[in-house]
Backbone as a ProteinNet text record, in pm:
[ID]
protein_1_A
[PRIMARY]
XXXXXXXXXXXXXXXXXXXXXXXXXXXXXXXXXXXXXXXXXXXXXXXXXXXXXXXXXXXXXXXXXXXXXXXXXXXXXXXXXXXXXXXXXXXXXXXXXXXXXXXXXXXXXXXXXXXXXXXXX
[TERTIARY]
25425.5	25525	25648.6	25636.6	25710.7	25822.3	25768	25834.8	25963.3	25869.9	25947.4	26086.8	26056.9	26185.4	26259.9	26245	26348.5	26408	26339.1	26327.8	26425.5	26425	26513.1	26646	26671.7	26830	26866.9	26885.9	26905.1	26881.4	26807.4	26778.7	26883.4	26938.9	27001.4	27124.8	27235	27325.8	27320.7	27284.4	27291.9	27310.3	27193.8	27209.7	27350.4	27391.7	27530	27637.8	27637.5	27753.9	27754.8	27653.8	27668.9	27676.6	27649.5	27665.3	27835.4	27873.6	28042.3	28080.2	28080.3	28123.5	28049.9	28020	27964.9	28095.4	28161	28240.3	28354.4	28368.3	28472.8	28400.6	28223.9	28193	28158	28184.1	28172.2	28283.7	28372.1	28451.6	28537.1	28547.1	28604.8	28507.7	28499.8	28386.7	28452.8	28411.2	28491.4	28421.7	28421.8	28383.7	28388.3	28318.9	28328.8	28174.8	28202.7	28027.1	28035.1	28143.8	28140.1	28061.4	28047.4	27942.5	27995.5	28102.7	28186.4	28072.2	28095.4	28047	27887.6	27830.1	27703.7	27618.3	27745.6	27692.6	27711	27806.8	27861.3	27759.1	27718.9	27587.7	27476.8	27443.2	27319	27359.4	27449.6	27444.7	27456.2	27513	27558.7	27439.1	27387.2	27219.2	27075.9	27113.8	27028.9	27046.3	27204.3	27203.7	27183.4	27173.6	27216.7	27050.2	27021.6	26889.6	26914.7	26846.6	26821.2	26645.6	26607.7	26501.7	26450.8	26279.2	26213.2	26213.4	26265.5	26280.5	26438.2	26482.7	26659.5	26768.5	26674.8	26764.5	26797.1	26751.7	26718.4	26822.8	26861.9	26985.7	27104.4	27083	27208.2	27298.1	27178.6	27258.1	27270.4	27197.3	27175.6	27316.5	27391	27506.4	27635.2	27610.3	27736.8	27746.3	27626.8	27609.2	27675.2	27682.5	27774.7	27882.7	27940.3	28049.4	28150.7	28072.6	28092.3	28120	28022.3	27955.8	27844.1	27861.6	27846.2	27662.3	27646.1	27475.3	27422.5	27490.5	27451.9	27460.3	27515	27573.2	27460.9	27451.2	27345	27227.3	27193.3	27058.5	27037.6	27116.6	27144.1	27104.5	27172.2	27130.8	27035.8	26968.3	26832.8	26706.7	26741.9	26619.2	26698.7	26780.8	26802.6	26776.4	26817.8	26813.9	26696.1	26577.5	26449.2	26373.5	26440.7	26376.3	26335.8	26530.3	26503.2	26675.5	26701.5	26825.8	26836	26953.7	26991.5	26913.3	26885.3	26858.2	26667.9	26592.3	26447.1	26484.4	26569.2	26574.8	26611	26712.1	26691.8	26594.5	26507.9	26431.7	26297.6	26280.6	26216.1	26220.7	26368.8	26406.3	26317.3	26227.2	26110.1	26006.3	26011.4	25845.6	25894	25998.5	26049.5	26127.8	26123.9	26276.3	26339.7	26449.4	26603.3	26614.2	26534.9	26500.2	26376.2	26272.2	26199.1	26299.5	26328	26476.4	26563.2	26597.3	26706.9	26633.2	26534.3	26429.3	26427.4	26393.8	26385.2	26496.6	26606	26769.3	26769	26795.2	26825.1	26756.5	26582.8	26541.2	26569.4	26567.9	26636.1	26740.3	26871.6	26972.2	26940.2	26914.6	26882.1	26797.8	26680.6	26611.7	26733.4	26792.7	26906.3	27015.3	27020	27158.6	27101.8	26947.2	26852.7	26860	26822.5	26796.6	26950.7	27077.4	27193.2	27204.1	27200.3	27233.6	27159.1	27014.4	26973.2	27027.7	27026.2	27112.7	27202.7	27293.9	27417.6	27399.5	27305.3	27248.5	27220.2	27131.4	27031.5	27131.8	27169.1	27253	27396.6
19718.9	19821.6	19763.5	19674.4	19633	19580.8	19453.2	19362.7	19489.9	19621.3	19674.6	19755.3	19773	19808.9	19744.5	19575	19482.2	19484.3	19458.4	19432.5	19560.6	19685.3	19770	19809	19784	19789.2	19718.8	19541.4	19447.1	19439.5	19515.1	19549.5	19637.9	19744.3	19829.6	19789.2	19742	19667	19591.6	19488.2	19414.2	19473.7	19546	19648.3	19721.8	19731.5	19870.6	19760.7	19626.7	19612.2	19525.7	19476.2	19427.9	19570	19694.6	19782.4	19808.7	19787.2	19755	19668.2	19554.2	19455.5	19432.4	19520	19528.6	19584.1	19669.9	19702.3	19582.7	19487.1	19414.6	19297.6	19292.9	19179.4	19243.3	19298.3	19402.1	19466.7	19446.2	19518.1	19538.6	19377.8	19300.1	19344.2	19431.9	19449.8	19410.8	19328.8	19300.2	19244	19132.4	19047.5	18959.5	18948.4	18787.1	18741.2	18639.1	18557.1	18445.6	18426.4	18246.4	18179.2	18042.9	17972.6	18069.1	18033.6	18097.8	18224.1	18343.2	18449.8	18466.4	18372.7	18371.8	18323.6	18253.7	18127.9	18259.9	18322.7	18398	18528	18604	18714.5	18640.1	18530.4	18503.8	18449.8	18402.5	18428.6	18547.4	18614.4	18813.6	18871.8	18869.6	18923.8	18870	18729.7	18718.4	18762.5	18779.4	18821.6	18995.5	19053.2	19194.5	19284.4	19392.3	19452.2	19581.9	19561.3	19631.8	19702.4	19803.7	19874.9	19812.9	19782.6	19763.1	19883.2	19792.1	19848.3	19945.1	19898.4	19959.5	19849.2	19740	19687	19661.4	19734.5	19743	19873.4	19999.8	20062.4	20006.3	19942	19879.7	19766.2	19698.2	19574.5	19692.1	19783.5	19841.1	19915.4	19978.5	20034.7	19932	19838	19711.7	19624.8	19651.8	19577.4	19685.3	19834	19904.9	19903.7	19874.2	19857.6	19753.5	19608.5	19565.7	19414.4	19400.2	19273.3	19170.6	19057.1	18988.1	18981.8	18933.1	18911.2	18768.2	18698.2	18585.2	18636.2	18733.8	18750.4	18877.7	18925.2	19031.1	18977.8	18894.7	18808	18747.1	18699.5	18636.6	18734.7	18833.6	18959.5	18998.9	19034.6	19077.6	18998.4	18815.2	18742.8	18780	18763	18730.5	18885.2	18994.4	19094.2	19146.5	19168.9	19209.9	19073.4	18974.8	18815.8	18849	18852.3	18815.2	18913.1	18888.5	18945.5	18895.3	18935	18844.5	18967.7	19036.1	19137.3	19033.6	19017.6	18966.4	18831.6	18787.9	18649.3	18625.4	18706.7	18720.5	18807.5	18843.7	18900	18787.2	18708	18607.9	18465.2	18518.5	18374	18360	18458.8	18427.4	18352.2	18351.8	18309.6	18205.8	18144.6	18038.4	17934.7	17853.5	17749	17791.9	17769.5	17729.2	17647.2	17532.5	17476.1	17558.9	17662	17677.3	17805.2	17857.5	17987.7	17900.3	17847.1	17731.7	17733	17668.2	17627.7	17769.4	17883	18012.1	18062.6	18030.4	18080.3	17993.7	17831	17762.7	17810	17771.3	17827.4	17958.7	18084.8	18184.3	18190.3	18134.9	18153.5	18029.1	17898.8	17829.5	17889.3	17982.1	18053.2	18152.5	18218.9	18328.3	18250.2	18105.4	18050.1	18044.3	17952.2	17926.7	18046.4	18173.8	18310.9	18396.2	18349	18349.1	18268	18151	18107.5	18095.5	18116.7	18141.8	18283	18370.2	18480.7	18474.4	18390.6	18375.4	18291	18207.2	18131.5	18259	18303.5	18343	18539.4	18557.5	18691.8	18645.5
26950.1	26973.9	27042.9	27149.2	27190.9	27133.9	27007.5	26950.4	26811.6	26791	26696.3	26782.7	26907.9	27001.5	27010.9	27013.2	27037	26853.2	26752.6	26607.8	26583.2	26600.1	26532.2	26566	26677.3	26698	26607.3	26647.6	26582.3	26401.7	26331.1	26254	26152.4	26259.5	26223.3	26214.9	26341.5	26323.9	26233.6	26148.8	26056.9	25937.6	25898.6	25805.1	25777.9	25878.6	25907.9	25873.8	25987.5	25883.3	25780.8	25678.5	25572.8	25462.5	25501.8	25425.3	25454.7	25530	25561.8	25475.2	25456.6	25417	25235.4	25184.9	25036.2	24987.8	25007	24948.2	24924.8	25013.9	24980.1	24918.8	24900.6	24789	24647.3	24619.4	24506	24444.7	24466.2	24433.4	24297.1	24258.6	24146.4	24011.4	23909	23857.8	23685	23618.9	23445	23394.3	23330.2	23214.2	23250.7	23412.3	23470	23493.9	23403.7	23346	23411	23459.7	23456.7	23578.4	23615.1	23672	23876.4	23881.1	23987.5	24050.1	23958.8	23978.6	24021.4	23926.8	23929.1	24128.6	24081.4	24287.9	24354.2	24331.8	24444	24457.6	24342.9	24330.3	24352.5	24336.8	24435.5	24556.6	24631.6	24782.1	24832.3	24766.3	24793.5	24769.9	24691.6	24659.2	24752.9	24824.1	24909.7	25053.6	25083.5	25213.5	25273.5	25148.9	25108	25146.4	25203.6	25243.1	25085.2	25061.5	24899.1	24939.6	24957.6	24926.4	24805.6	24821.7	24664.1	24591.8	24448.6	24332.8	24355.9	24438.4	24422.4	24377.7	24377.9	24326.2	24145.9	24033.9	23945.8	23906.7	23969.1	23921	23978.5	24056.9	24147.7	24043.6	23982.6	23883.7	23750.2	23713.5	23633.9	23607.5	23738	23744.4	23768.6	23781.5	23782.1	23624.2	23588.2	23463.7	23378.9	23384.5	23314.2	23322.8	23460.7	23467.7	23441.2	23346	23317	23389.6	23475.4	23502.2	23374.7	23386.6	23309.3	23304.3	23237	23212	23336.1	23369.9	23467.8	23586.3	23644	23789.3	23806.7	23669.4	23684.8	23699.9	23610.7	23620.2	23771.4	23818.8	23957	24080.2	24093.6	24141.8	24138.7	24035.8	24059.9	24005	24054.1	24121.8	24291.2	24344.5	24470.5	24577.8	24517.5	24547.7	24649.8	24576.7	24633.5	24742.6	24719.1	24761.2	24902.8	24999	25137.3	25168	25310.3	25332.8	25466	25511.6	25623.7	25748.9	25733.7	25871.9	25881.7	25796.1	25775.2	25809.5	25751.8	25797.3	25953.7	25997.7	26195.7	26244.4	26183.4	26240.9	26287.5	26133.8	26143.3	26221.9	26347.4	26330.7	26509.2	26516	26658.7	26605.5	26433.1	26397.7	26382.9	26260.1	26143	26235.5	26224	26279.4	26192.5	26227.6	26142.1	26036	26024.9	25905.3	25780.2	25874.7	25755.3	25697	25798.6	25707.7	25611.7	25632.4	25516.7	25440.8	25442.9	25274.6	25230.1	25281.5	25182	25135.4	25248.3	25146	25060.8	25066.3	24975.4	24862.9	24853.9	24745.4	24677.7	24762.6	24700.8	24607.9	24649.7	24576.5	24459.6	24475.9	24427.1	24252	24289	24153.9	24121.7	24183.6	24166.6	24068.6	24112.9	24023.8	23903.9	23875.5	23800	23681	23760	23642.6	23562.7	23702.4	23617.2	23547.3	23510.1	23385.9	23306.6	23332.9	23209.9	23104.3	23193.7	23142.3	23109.1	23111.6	23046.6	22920.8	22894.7	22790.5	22622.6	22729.1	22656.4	22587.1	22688.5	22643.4	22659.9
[MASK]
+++++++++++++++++++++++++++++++++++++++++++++++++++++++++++++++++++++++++++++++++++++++++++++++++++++++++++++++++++++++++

């Protein structure tokens, strides 16, 4: 009980303002496929707190709006993965190095599943 008193402030702030700051990584929405876009939706998709299984209308409604098939693909490997509020939350259990290995890898499969998506669609 203790640890979830200290865990949810901190929790919440994070949350609040990366839900601030979405609007200005999102905003740009067209026919942009290219390698650029893709890096950038999987670092944006891993730092981002997405509810399971919300992240699936979320690309679902950007992909209508005419986001590309890689940035979408990118998005939703990185999406459901990890986010930056879990990753400081984790940072009493993890060093700083084992958090790196899970972002890196994160975005790392996120770049991986954008381009295959851009390959393949």
């Amino acid at each position: 009980m203790a640890l979830a008193i200290k865990l949810l402030p901190e929790y919440l702030i994070l949350v609040l303002l990366l839900g601030a700051t979405r609007a200005w990584l999102f905003p740009v929405l067209g026919a942009h496929d290219g390698i650029f876009w893709v890096v950038a939706m999987a670092v944006a998709g891993t730092l981002f707190v997405i509810p399971t299984a919300g992240e699936v209308p979320i690309v679902q409604a950007m992909f209508a709006l005419g986001m590309g098939a890689g940035p979408a693909g990118a998005l939703i490997m990185t999406l459901p993965a990890v986010s930056l509020p879990s990753l400081a939350m984790l940072s009493r259990i993890f060093s700083l190095r084992t958090r790196l290995v899970i972002v890196v890898g994160v975005v790392l499969s996120g770049i991986a599943g954008g381009l295959i998506a851009m390959i393949v669609f």
